[in-house]
TORGU-433727 format. One record per residue: x, y, z of N, C-alpha, C in turn; residue in three letters. Coordinates in steps of 0.2 Angstrom, whole numbers, plus 5000, padded with zeros to 4 digits. Example, Ala and Ser with C-alpha at 12.3 -4.5 7.8 and 13.67 -1.06 7.14 Angstrom:
BEGIN
506649725039506249785039506649845039ALA506449895035506849955036506450005039SER
//
This chain:
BEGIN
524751335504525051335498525251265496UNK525451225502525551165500525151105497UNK524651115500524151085497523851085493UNK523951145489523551185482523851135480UNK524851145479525151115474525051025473UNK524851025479524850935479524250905475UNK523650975476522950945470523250955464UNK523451015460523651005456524450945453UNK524450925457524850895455524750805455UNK523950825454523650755454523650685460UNK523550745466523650685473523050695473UNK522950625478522050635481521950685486UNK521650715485521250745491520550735493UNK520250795496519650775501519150835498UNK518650795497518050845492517950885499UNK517150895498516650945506516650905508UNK516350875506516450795513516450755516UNK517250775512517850735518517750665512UNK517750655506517650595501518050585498UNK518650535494519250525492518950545485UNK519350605480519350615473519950575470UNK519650545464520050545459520550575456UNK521350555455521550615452521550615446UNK521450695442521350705435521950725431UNK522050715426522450725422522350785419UNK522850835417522650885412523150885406UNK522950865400523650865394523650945391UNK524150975391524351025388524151035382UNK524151075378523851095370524451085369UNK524851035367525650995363525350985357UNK525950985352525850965345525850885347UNK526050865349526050795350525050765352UNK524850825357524350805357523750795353UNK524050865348523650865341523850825336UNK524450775334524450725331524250665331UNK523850655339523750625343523050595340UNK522750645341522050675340521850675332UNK522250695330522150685321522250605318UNK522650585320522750495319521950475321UNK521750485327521150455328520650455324UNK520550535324519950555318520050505312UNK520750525308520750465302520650395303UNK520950375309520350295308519850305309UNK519550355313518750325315518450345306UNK518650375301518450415295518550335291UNK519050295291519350235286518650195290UNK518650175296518150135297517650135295UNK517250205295516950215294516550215284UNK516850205281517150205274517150145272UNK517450105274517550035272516749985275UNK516550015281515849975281515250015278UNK515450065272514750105268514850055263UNK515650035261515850015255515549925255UNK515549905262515249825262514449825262UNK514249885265513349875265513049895257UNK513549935252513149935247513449895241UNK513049885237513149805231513549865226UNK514249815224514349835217514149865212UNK514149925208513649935202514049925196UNK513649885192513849875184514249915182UNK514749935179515049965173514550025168UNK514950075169514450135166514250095157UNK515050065153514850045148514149985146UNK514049925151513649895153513049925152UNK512849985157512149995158511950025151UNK512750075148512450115142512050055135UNK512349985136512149965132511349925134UNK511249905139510649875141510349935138UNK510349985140509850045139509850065132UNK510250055130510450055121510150025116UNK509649955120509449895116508949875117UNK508449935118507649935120507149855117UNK506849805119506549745114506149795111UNK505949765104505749795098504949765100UNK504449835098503849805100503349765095UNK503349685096503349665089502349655087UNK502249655095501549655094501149725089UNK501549775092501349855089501349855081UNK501949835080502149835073501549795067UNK501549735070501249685067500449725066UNK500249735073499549765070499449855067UNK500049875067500149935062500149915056UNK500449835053500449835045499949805046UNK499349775048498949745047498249805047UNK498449855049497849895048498249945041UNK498549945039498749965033498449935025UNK498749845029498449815025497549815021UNK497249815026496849825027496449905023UNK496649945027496549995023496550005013UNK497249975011497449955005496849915001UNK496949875005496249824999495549855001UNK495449905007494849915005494850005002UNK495350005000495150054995495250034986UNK495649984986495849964979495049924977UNK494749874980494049854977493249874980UNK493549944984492849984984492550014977UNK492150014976491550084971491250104975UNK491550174972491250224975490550234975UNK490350204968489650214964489250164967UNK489350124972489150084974488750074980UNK488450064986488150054994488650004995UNK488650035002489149985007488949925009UNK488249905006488149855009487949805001UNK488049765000487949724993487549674994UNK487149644991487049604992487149534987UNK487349474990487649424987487249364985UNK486749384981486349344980486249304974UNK486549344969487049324961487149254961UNK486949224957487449144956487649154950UNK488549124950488749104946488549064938UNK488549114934488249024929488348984928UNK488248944926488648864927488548874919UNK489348864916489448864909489548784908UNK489048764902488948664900489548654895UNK489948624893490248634887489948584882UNK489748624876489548584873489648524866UNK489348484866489448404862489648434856UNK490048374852489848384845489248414841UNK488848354845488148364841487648424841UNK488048474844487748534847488048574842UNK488548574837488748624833488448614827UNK487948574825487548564820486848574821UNK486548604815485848594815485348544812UNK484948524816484548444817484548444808UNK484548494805484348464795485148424794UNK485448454797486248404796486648354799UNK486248324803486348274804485748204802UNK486048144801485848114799485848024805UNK485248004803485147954809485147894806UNK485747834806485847784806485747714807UNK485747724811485547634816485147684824UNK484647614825484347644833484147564835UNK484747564840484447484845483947524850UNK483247444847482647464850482647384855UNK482347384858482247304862482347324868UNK482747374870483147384879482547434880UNK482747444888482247494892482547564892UNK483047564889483247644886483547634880UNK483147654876483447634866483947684863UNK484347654861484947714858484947714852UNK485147784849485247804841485947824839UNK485847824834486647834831486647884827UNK486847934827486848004823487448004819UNK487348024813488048024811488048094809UNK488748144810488848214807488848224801UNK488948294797489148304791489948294790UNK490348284793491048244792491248174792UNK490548144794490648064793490748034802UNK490748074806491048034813490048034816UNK490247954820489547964822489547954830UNK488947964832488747974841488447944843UNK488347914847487547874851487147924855UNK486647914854485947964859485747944861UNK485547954871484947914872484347974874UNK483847964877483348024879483448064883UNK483448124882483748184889484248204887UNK484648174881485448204880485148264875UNK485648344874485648374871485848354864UNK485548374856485748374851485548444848UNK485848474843485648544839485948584841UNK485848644837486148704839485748754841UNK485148734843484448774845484248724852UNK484848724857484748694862484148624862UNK484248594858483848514858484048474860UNK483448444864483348384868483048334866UNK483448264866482948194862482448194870UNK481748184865481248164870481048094869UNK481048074863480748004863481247954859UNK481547904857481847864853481347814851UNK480947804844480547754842480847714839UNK480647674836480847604832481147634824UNK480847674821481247704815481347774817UNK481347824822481347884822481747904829UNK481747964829482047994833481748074834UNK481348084841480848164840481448214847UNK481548254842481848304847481548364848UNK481648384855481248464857481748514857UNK481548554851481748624852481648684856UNK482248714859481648794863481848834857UNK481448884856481548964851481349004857UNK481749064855481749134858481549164854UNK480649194855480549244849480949314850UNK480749354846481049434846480649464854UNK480149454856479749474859480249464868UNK480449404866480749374877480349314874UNK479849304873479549214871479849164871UNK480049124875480149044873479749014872UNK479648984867479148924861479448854861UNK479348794861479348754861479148714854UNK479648664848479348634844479748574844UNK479448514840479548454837480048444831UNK480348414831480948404826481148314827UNK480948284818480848214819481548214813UNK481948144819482348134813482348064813UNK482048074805482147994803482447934802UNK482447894802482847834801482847814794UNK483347804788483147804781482947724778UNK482547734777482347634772482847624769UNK482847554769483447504768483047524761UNK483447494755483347474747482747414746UNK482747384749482347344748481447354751UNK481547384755480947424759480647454754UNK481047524752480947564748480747534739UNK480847484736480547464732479947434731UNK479747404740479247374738478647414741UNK478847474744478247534745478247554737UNK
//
């Protein structure tokens, strides 16, 4: 009996064989040892907390992210070629005809509008020829209007209202080529001489 009490009472004794055991301790179910126990757990729970809290990064502010997310960039490339195919559509329905092929072809020349001289609003009977220097390698004439204003001609220039051209400049004369348009589509071609008038003295002795 004595010996029972001395193991339990944490003396050493002797296993099977004959080895010194350690003595053990047995703690009672105490409130003490339950407060004991409960302290522990709460540190190892704060430690545990505080290095989740250092391994993960900061997060932004909930108002922060609502704004980033709030203020998508505006797609400028999308846009641009939205109005550009609009635009497009627009002019090709405003100068399409209907009445027309898609395919045209551009072969049309613009007419070239002359503007024309003085001497073009008059007809060759109304005009009258005054002076012609002869002697140079291109001889010029002196036309004067029925208003009294006069022009100089040389060959190739347009005179008349019947599209006339000086062809020849002579010593007293002046021949210009008209075109005529018959009724038919015909263009004809004639001679129209305008003379240069005799001085007084010329004329009395013819």
């Amino acid at each position: 009996m004595d010996t029972g009490r001395q193991k339990r009472n944490g003396e050493t004794g002797k296993g099977r064989n004959g080895e010194k055991t350690s003595p053990i301790r047995r703690f009672p179910n105490s409130p003490i040892h339950l407060i004991y126990c409960g302290l522990l757990a709460a540190c190892w729970l704060m430690l545990t907390a505080g290095c989740q809290r250092e391994s993960t990064p900061p997060q932004p502010p909930a108002s922060e992210a609502k704004k980033a997310i709030s203020k998508p960039a505006p797609p400028v490339a999308e846009v641009k070629e939205e109005e550009k195919k609009i635009e497009e559509v627009v002019i090709d329905t405003k100068q399409r005809n209907p009445f027309r092929p898609f395919i045209i072809k551009t072969t049309e020349k613009a007419a070239i509008v002359i503007p024309k001289t003085p001497l073009q609003k008059y007809e060759l009977e109304e005009l009258k020829l005054i002076a012609i220097i002869w002697g140079i390698e291109n001889p010029i004439a002196m036309v004067e209007t029925p208003d009294g204003k006069g022009y100089s001609v040389r060959r190739g220039d347009l005179i008349g209202n019947r599209d006339g051209k000086v062809r020849r400049i002579e010593k007293n004369k002046v021949i210009v080529e008209e075109r005529l348009t018959e009724a038919s589509g015909e263009v004809s071609t004639s001679e129209f001489v305008i003379q240069l008038p005799l001085a007084k003295g010329e004329e009395e002795i013819r």
